[in-house]
C-alpha positions in Angstrom: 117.3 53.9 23.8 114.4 56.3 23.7 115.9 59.7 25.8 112.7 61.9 24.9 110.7 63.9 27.8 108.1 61.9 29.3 104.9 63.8 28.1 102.8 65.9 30.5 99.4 66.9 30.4 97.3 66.7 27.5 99.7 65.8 25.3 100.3 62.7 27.7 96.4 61.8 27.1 95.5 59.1 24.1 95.2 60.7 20.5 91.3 60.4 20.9 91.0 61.6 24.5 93.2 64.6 23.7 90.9 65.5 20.6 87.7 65.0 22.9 89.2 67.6 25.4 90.5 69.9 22.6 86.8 69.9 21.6 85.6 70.3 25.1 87.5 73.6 26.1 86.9 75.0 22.7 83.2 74.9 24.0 83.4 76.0 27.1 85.6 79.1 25.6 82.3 79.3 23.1 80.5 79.8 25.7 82.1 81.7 28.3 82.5 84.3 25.2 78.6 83.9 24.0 77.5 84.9 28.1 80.0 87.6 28.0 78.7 89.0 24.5 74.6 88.6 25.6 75.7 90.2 29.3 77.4 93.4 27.0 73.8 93.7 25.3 71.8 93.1 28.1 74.0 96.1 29.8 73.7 98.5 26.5 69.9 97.4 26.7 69.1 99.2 30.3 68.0 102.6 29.5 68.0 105.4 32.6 64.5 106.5 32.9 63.6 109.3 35.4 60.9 108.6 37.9 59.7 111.4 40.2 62.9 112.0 42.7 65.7 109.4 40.6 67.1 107.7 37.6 65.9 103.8 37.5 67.1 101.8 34.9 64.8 99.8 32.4 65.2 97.1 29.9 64.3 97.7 26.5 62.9 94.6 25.0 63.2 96.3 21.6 66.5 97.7 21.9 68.0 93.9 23.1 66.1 92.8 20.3 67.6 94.9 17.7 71.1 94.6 19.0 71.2 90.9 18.9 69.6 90.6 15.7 72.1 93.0 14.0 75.5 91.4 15.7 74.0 87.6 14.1 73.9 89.5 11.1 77.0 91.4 11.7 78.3 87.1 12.2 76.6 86.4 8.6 78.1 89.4 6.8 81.1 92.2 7.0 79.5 95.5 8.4 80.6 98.7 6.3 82.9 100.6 8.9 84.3 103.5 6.3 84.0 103.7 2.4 84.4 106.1 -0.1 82.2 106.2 -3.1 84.0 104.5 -6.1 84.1 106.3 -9.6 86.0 105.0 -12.6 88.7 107.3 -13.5 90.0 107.2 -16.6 92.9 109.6 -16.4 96.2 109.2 -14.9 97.0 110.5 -11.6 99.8 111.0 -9.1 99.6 107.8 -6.8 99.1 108.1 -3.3 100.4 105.1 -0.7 98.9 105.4 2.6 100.3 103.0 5.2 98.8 102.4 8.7 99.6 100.0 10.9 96.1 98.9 11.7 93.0 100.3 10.2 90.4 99.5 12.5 88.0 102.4 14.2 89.8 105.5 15.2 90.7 108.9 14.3 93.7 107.8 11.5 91.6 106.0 9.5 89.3 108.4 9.2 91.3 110.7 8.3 92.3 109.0 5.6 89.5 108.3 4.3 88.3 111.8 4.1 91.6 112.6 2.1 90.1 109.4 0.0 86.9 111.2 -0.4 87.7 114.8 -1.4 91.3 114.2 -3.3 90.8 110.9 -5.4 89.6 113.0 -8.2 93.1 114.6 -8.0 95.1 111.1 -6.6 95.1 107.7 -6.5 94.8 106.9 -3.4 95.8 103.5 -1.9 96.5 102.1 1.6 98.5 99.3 3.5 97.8 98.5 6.5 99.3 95.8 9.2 95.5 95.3 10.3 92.4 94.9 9.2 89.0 95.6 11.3 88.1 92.3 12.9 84.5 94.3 13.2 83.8 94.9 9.6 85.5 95.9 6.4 86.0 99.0 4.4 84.8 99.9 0.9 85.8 102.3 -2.1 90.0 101.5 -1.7 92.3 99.7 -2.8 93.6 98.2 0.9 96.7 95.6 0.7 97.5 94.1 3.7 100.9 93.2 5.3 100.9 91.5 8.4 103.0 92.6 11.0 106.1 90.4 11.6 106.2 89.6 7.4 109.5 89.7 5.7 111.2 92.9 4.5 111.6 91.5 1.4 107.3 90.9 1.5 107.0 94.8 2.1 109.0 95.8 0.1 107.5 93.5 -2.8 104.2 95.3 -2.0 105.3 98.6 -2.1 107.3 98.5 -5.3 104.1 96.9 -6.5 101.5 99.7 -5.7 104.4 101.8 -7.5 103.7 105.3 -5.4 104.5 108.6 -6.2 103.7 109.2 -2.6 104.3 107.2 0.0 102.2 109.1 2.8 103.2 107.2 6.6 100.5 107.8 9.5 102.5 107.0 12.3 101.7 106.4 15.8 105.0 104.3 17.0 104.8 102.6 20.3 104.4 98.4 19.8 104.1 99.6 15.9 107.4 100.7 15.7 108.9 97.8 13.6 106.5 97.9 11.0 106.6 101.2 10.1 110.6 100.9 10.2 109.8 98.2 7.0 107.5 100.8 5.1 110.3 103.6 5.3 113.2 100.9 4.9 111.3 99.7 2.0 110.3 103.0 0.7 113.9 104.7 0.9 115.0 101.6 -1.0 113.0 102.7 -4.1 113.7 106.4 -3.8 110.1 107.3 -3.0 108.8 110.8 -1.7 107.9 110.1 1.6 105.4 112.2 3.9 105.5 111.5 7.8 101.7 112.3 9.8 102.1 112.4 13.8 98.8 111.4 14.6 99.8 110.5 18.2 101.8 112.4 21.2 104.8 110.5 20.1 108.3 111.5 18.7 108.5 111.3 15.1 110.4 109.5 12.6 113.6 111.5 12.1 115.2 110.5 9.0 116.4 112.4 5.8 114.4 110.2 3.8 111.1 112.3 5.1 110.1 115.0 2.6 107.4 116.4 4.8 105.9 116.1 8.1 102.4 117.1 9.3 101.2 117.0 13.3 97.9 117.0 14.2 97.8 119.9 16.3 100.6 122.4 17.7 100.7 120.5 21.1 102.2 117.8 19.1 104.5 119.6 17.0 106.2 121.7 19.9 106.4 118.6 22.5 107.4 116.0 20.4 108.2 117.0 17.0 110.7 120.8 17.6 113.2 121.3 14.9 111.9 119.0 12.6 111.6 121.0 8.6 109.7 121.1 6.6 106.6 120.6 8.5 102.6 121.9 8.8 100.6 121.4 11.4 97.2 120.3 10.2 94.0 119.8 12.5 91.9 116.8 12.0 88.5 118.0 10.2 85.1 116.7 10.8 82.0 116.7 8.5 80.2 119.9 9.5 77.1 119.3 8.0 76.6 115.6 9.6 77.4 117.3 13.0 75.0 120.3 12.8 73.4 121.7 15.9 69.4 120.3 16.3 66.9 122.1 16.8 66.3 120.4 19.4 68.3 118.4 22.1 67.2 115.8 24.4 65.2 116.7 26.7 67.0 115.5 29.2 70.3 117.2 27.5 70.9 119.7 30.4 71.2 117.4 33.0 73.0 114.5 31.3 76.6 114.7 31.1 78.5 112.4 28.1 81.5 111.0 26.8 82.5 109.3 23.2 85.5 107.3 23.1 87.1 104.2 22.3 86.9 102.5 25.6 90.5 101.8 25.7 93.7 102.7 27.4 95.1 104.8 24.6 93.6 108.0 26.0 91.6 106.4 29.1 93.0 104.8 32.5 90.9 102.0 34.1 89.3 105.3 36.6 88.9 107.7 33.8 85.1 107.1 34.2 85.1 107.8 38.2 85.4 111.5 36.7 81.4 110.8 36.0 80.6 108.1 38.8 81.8 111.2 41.4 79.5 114.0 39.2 77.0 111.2 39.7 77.0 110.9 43.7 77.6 114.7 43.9 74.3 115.3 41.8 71.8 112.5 41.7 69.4 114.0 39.1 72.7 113.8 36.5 72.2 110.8 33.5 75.9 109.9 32.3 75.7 108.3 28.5 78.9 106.8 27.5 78.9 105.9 24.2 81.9 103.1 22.7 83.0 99.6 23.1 86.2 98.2 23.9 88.9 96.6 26.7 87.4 98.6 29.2 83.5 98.4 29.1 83.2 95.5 31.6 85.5 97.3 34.1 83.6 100.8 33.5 80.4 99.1 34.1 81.4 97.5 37.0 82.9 100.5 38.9 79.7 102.1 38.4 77.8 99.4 40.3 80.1 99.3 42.9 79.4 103.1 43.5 75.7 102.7 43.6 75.4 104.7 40.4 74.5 102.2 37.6 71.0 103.6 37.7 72.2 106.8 35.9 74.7 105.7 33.4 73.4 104.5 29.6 76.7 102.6 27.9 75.8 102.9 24.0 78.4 100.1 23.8 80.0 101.1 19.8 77.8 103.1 17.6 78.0 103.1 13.6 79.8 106.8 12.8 76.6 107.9 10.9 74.5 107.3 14.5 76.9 109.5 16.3 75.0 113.0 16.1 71.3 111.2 17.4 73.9 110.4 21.0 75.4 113.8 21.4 71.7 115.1 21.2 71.2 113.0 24.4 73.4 115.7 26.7 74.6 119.2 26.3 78.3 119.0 28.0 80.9 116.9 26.9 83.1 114.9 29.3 87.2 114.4 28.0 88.4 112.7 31.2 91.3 111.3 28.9 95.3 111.2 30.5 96.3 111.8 27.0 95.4 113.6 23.7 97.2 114.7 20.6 93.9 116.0 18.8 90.7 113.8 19.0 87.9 114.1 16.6 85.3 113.0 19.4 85.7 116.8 21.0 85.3 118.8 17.5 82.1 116.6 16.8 80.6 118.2 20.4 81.4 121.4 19.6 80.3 121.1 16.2 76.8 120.6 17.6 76.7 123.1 19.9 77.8 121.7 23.2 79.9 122.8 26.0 82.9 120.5 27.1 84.5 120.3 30.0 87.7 117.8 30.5 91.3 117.3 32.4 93.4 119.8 30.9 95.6 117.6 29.2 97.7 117.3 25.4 95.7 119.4 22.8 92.5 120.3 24.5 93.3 123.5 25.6 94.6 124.4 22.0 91.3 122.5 20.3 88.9 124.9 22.5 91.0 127.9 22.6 91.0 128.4 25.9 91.6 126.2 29.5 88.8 127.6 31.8 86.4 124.4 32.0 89.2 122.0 31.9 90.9 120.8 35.4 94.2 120.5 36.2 93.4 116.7 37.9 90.3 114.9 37.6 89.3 116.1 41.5 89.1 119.9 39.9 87.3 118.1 36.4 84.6 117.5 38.8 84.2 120.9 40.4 84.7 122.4 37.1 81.4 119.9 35.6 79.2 120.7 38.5 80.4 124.2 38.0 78.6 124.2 34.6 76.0 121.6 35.9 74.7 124.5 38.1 74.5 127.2 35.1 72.6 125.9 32.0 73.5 129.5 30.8 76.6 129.2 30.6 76.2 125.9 29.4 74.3 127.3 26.2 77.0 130.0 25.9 80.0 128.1 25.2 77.7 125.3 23.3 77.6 128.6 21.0 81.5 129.6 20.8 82.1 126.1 20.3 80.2 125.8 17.5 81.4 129.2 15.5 84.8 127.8 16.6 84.3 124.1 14.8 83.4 125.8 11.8 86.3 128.4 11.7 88.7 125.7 12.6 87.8 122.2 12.0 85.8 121.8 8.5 86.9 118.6 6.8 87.2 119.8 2.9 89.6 122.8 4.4 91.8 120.0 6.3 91.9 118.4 2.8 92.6 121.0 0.8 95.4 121.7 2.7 97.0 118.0 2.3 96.5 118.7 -1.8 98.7 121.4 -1.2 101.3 120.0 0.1 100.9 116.9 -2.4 101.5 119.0 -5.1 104.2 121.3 -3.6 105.8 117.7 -3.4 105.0 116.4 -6.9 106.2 120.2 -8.4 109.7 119.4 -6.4 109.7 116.1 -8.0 108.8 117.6 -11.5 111.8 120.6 -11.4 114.4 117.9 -10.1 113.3 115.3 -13.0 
């Protein structure tokens, strides 16, 4: 007697029919993605062009053009997203195991990539990662990848493999919490020297088993990471040459206000961008760019029509890092309107160039400026604070100015890696007295 469930739905259809429908939806999910891809660069395509009293958006032809061609190339083959020039060392060095859980776009890997650049002379620097870009690829390092949800026995396989005298953690936590429990699990197993980075506002891993621990900025240390030893805190560094000041900005710049983020809810909400819509409506002569992709472009996009302010916002959509200094030319204050932040490189790159910045006082911000006064305690006060600045193009100039002697005091990339040699070999000497 045949006691199995009756089947329901497709699976109830003939083999052939149910293959023919398979097919069917597959399409239609084709092409539900394709319109949503070509409406993304048809919105990245209308450029904000001032005509006698306002802003009126125009299509560039050339602009669509270029865009499409480049993602059916981007289709065809892997775009570059960070690399490291590769040089064939011949003599042995201490070995390095970086492990991220994903290594797409962000702050993290970058980071580590700059400690790739400027210390593989000294170490061999490797990484594992639970993800790789689904955007492009990376060049110049060894990257191993172990999927999240392998076997401990997989990781640990992998990491004995690399054979580390480092094993270096960037650690964010959150929904990656169980994969980095395998890299420590896995590297305590083999006795490895491990170093923790809190690259997030998130508490640490506390665990005997951590040799060192670096934060990101002091607002991290002293909120999340208090009686931890021994420890540094370490700013992110940017390359100060790529983010000179120009001679020249836009010249627009003084009444365009901009933001560069990952559009995502990491360090935005779904209304972080009203922060601009309502300088927008306060001051119709202001051009918005936003420049970044992700989760929440469609929604940004659409808030902005629905305030009758689309007309003065340019979305960049994402930009290649090596474009980045050509947008910030495009406006002279910098918009944070993020709920969180444990450091940000996005903010360093502004001042770097000479612009002021203005944001919700919030995480690190107050300690990456050095001082609170154009930041608002809610995003209301963010607005009176922009407009504030808006209205005084002196002022403006003026803090573009102690922004930029600041970035160089404080964030220059090759002194952010130095300091990370240091503290390789302070580990490595350890190592060398106790061996």
């Amino acid at each position: 007697m045949n006691t199995a469930e009756p089947r329901t739905g497709i699976a109830a259809l003939p083999r052939k029919a149910r293959t023919a429908t398979r097919l069917l939806w597959w399409r239609v999910l084709r092409i539900v993605a394709l319109r949503t891809v070509l409406w993304r660069h048809y919105q990245t395509s209308r450029i904000p062009t001032w005509h006698a009293d306002a802003w009126r958006l125009r299509l560039s032809f050339t602009r669509l053009t270029r865009t499409l061609a480049s993602a059916i190339s981007g289709h065809a083959r892997q775009r570059v997203l960070y690399s490291v020039p590769f040089k064939p060392y011949t003599h042995e060095r201490p070995r390095v195991l970086h492990a991220i859980a994903n290594l797409h776009v962000g702050g993290s890997t970058q980071l580590i990539f700059d400690l790739c650049r400027d210390l593989s002379a000294r170490f061999d620097m490797r990484i594992i990662t639970g993800a790789l870009p689904p955007e492009g690829t990376h060049k110049g390092v060894k990257v191993t990848h172990v999927p999240h949800g392998a076997a401990s026995r997989h990781m640990q396989r992998v990491v004995a493999a690399h054979k580390p005298d480092i094993l270096h953690l960037h650690y964010w936590g959150e929904g990656d919490t169980t994969w980095y429990e395998a890299v420590l699990q896995a590297g305590k197993a083999q006795g490895l020297t491990i170093v923790q980075n809190v690259n997030t506002p998130v508490a640490p891993i506390r665990d005997p088993a951590v040799a060192f621990t670096i934060f990101v900025s002091h607002y991290v240390h002293e909120t999340f990471g208090a009686g931890i030893e021994p420890c540094a805190v370490i700013h992110p560094g940017i390359e100060l040459g790529r983010f000179e000041a120009p001679r020249t900005f836009d010249d627009d710049a003084l009444r365009s206000i901009g933001m560069v983020y990952r559009l995502a809810q990491d360090k935005l909400r779904p209304d972080s961008i009203d922060v601009l819509i309502d300088v927008c409506k306060s001051r119709s002569d202001i051009r918005a760019v936003v420049v970044g992709g992700g989760p929440l472009f469609d929604s940004y996009v659409a808030r902005t029509v629905a305030a009758g302010v689309r007309d003065n916002f340019l979305f960049t959509g994402q930009v290649p890092y090596d474009r980045l200094p050509e947008y910030y030319r495009l406006f002279r204050l910098f918009v944070a309107p993020v709920w969180q932040e444990s450091f940000g490189q996005v903010v360093p790159f502004a001042m770097s160039m000479g612009s002021a910045v203005a944001g919700n006082r919030v995480g690190a911000l107050t300690e990456i400026l050095d001082g609170a006064d154009t930041l608002g305690a809610s995003p209301k006060e963010t607005v009176k604070r922009i407009l504030e600045l808006l209205d005084h193009p002196g002022r403006i100039a003026a803090l573009g100015e102690r922004n930029r002697a600041r970035a160089r005091d404080a964030f220059d990339v090759h002194h952010m890696t130095a300091a990370y040699g240091e503290i390789y070999d302070g580990l490595r000497a350890t190592l060398d007295v106790d061996a």
